[in-house]
C-alpha positions as a Markdown table, in Angstrom:
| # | Residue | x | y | z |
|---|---|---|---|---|
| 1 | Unk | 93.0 | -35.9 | 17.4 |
| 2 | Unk | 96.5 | -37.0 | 16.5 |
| 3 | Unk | 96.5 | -40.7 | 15.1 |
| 4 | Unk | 92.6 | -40.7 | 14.6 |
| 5 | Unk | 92.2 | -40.4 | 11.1 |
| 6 | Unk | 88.0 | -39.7 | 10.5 |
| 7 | Unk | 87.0 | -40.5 | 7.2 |
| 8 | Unk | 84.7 | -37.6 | 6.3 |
| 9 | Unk | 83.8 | -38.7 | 2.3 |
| 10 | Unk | 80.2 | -38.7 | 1.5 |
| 11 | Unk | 80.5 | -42.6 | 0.4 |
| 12 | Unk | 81.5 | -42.9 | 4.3 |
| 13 | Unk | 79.1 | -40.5 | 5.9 |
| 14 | Unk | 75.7 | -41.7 | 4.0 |
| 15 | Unk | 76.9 | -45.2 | 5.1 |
| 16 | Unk | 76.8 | -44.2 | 8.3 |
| 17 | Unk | 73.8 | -42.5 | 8.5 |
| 18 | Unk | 72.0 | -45.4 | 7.4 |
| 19 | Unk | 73.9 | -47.4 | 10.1 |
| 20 | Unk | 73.1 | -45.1 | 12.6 |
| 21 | Unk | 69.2 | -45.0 | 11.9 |
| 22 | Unk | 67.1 | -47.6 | 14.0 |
| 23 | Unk | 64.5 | -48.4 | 10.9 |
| 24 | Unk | 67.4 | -49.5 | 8.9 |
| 25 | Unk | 66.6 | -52.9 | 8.3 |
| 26 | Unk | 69.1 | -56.1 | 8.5 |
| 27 | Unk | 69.8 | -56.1 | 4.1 |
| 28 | Unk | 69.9 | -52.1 | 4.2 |
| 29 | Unk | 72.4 | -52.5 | 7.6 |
| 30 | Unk | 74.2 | -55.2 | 5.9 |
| 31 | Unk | 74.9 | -53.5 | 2.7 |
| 32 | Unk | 76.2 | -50.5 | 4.4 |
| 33 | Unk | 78.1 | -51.8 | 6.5 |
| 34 | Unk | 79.9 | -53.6 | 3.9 |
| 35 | Unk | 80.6 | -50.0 | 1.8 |
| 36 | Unk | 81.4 | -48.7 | 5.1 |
| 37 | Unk | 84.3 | -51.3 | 5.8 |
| 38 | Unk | 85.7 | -51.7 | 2.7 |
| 39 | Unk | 85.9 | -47.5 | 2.5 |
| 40 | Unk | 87.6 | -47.5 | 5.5 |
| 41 | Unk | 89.6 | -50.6 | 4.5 |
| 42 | Unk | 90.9 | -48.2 | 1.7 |
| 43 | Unk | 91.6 | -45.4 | 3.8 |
| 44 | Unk | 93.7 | -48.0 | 6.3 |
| 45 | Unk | 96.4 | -47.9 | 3.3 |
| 46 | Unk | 99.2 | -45.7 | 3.1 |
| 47 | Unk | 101.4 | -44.5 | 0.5 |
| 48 | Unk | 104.2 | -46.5 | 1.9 |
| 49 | Unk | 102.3 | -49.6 | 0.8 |
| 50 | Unk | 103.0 | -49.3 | -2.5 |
| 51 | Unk | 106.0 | -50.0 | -5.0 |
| 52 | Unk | 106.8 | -48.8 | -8.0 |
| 53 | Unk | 106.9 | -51.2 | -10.7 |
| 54 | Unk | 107.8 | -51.1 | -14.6 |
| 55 | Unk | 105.7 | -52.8 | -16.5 |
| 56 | Unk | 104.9 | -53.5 | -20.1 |
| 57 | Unk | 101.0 | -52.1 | -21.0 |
| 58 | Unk | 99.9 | -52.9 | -24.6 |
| 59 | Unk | 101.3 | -50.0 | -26.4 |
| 60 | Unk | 104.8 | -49.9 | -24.1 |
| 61 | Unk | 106.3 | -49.5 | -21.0 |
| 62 | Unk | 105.3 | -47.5 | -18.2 |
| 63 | Unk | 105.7 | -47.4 | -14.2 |
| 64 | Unk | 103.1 | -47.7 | -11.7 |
| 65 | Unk | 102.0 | -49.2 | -8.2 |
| 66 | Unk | 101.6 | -52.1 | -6.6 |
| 67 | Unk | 99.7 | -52.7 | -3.6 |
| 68 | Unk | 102.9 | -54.2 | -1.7 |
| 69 | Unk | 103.2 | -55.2 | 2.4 |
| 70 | Unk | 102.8 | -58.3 | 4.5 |
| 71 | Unk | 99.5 | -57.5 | 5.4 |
| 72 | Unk | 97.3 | -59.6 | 8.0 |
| 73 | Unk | 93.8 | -58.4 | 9.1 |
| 74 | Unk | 93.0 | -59.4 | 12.6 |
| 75 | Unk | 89.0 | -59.5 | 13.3 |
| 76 | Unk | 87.5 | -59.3 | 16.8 |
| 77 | Unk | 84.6 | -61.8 | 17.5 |
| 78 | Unk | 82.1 | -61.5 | 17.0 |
| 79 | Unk | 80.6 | -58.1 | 15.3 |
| 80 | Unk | 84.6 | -57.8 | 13.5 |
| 81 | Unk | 83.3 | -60.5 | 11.3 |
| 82 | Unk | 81.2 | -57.9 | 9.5 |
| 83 | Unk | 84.8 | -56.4 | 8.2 |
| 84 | Unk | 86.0 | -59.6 | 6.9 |
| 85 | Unk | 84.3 | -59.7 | 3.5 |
| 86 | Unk | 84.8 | -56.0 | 2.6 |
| 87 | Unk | 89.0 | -56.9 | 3.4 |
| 88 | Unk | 89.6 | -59.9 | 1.3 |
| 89 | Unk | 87.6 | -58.1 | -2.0 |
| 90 | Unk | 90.9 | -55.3 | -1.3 |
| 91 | Unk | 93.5 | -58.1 | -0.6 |
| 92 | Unk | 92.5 | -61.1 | -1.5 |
| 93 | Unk | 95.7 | -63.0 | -0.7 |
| 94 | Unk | 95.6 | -61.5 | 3.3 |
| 95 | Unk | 96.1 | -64.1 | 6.1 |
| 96 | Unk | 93.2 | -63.8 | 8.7 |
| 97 | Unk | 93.2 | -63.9 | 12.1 |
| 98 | Unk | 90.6 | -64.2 | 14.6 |
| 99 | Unk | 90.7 | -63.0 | 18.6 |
| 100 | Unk | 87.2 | -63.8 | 20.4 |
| 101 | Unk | 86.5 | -61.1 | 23.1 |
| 102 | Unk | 83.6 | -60.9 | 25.4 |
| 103 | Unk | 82.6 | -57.7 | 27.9 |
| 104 | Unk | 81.4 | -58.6 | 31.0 |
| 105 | Unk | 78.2 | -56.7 | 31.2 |
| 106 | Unk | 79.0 | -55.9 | 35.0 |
| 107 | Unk | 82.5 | -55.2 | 35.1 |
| 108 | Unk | 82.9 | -53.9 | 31.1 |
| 109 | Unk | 86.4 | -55.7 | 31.5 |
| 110 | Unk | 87.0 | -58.1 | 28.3 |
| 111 | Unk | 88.4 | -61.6 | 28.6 |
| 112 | Unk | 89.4 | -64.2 | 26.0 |
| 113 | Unk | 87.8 | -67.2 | 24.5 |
| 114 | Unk | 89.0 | -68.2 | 21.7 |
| 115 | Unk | 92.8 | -67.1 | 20.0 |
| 116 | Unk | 93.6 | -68.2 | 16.0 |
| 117 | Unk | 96.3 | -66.0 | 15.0 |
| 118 | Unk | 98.6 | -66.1 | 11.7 |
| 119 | Unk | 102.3 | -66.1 | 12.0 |
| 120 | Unk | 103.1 | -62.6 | 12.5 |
| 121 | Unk | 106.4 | -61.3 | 12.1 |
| 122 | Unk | 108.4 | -58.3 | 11.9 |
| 123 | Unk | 107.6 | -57.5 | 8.8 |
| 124 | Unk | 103.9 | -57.8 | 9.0 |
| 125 | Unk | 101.3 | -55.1 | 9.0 |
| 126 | Unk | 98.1 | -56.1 | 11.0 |
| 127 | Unk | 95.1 | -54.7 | 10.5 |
| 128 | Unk | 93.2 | -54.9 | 13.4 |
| 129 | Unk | 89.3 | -54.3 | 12.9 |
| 130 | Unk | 86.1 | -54.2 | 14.9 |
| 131 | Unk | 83.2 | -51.8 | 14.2 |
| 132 | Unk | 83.4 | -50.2 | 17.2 |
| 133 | Unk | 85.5 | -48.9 | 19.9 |
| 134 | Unk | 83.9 | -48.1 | 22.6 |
| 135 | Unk | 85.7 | -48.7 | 26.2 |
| 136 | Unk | 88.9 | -49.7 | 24.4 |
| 137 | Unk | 89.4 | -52.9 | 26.9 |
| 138 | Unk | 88.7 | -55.4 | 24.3 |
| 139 | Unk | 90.9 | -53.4 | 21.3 |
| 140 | Unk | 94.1 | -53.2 | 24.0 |
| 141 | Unk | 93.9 | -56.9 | 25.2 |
| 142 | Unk | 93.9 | -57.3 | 21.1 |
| 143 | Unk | 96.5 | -55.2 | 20.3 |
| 144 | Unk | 98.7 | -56.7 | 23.6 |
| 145 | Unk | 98.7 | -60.2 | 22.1 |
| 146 | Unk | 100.1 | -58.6 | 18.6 |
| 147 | Unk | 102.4 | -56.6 | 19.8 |
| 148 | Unk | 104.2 | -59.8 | 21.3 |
| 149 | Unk | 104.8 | -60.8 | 18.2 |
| 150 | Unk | 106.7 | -57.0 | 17.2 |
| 151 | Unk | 104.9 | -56.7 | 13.9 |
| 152 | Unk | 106.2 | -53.7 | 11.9 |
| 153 | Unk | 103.0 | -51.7 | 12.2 |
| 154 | Unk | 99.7 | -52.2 | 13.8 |
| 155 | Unk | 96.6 | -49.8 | 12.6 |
| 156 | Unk | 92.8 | -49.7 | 13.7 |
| 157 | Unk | 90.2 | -49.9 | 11.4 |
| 158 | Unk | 86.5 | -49.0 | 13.2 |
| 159 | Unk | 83.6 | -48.0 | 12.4 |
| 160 | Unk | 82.9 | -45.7 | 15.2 |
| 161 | Unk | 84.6 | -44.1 | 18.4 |
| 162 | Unk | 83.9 | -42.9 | 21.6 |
| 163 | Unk | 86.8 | -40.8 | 23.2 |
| 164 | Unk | 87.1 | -42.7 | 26.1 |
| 165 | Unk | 88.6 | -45.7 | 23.7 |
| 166 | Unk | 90.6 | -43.6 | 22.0 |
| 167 | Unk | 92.6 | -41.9 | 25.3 |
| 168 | Unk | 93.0 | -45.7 | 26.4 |
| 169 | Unk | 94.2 | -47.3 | 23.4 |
| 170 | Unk | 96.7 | -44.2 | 22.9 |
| 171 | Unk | 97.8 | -44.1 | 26.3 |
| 172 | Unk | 99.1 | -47.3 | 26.1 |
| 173 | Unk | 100.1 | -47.8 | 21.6 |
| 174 | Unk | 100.4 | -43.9 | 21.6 |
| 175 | Unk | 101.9 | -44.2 | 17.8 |
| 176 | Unk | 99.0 | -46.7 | 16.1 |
| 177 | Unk | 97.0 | -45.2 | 13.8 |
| 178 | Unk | 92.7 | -45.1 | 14.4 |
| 179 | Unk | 90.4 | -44.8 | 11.1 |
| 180 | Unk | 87.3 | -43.6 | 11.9 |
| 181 | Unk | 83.7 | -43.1 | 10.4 |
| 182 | Unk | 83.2 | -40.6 | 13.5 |
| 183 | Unk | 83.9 | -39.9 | 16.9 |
| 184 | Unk | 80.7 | -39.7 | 18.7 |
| 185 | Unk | 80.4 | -37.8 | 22.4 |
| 186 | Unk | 80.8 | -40.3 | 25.3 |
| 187 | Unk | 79.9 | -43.6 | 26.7 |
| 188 | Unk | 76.5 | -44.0 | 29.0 |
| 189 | Unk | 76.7 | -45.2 | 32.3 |
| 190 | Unk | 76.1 | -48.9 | 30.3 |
| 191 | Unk | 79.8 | -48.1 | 28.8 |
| 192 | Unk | 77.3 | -47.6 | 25.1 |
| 193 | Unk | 78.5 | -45.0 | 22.3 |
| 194 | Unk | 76.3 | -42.3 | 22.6 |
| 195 | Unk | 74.8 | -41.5 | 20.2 |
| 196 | Unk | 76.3 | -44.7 | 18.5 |
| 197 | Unk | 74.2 | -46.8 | 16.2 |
| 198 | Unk | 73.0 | -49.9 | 18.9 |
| 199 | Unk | 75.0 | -53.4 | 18.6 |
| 200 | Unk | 76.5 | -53.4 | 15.9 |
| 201 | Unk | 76.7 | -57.4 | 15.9 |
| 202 | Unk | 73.4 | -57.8 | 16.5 |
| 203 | Unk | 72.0 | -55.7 | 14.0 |
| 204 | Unk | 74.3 | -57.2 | 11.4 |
| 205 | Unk | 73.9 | -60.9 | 12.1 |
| 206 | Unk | 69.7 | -60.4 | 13.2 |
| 207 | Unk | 70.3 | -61.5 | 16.6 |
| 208 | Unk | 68.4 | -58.7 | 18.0 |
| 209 | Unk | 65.9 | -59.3 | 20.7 |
C-alpha cells in the first residue's frame, strides 16, 4: 500500500502477538504495548530529521546526527495515551497534545469532547498516534483540526489497521504517511478490526468488563 509503512521486525511482530492473544494479561499487555509504541515511534522518523553536526569526541573531531525537527505528538483519548510514554523516552523535549474522540456505538461517527492542542506552525511535524485505526472517522476529524493549522508534515503512528481506515484517511490526506504493526482483513458488522486484538484501551488501562 503506498504511504502505509508496516513494520515487519521481529521486536514489532512478537509485540504484537502478545497484544493480539486474549490470555495476555494487563502487565504482559502493558509492557508490550510500550516496546510496540516506542518501535514504531522509531520507525515514524525519517532521514530528513536529522542534521549533520561537527563535533568534538574525546580523541577529535568528527561529524554525526542530530535528531533535528519541530516535532509535536498529538494523542487521541483515550487508548492514544498508551503511546505517550514510549514518545517522550525518544524526544523528551516534544510538546504534547491531546484530541478526546468518542464513537458513537450506533452511528460509528466520532465527535469531540475535549481539544488541548500545542501551537502548531508551519514548521512543525505532528505525530499523530492512536493504537488503532479502524473506521478512520476519529483519525480524519484529528487530522482536520491539524491541518488548519498547515503544519509541515503530518504522519500516523498506529498500532494496527483495518483497510477500510486506511482508504478513508488517504482519500482525504492522500500524501500522510501510516506506520503500521499490520494490516488486518476488515471491520465486523460492529465496525471491530478483525482479527484485531479487542479494545485496546481497555485492555491497557484494566477497564475491561
Amino acid at each position: 500500500m503506498q504511504n502505509v509503512l508496516i513494520d515487519t521486525s521481529p521486536i514489532t511482530q512478537d509485540a504484537l502477538s502478545y497484544l493480539r492473544d486474549k490470555n495476555t494479561d494487563i502487565v504482559k499487555f502493558r509492557h508490550f504495548a510500550d516496546k510496540i509504541s516506542q518501535q514504531l515511534l522509531v520507525k515514524a522518523l525519517k532521514e530528513s530529521d536529522y542534521v549533520a553536526t561537527q563535533i568534538e569526541t574525546p580523541i577529535g573531531p568528527t561529524t554525526t546526527n542530530f535528531l533535528h525537527g519541530n516535532f509535536i505528538f498529538v494523542t487521541i483519548l483515550r487508548a492514544g495515551l498508551s503511546m505517550m510514554p514510549a514518545a517522550l523516552q525518544l524526544i523528551p523535549t516534544m510538546p504534547v497534545g491531546f484530541l478526546g474522540l468518542k464513537r458513537d456505538e450506533q452511528t460509528a461517527i466520532a465527535y469531540e469532547y475535549y481539544n488541548n492542542l500545542p501551537k502548531i506552525t508551519q514548521d512543525s511535524i505532528v505525530i499523530v498516534a492512536d493504537p488503532m485505526l479502524a473506521t478512520g472517522g476519529s483519525m480524519i476529524k484529528t487530522l482536520e483540526k491539524i491541518s488548519s493549522f498547515s503544519p509541515k508534515e503530518m504522519r500516523i503512528v498506529t498500532v494496527i489497521c483495518a483497510p477500510e481506515g486506511i482508504e478513508k484517511v488517504h482519500a482525504q490526506f492522500s500524501n500522510i504517511q501510516i506506520i503500521t504493526a499490520a494490516v488486518d482483513e476488515t471491520l465486523n458488522d460492529k465496525k471491530y478490526i478483525i482479527p484485531g486484538l479487542g479494545d485496546f484501551g481497555d485492555r491497557y488501562f484494566g477497564t475491561e468488563g
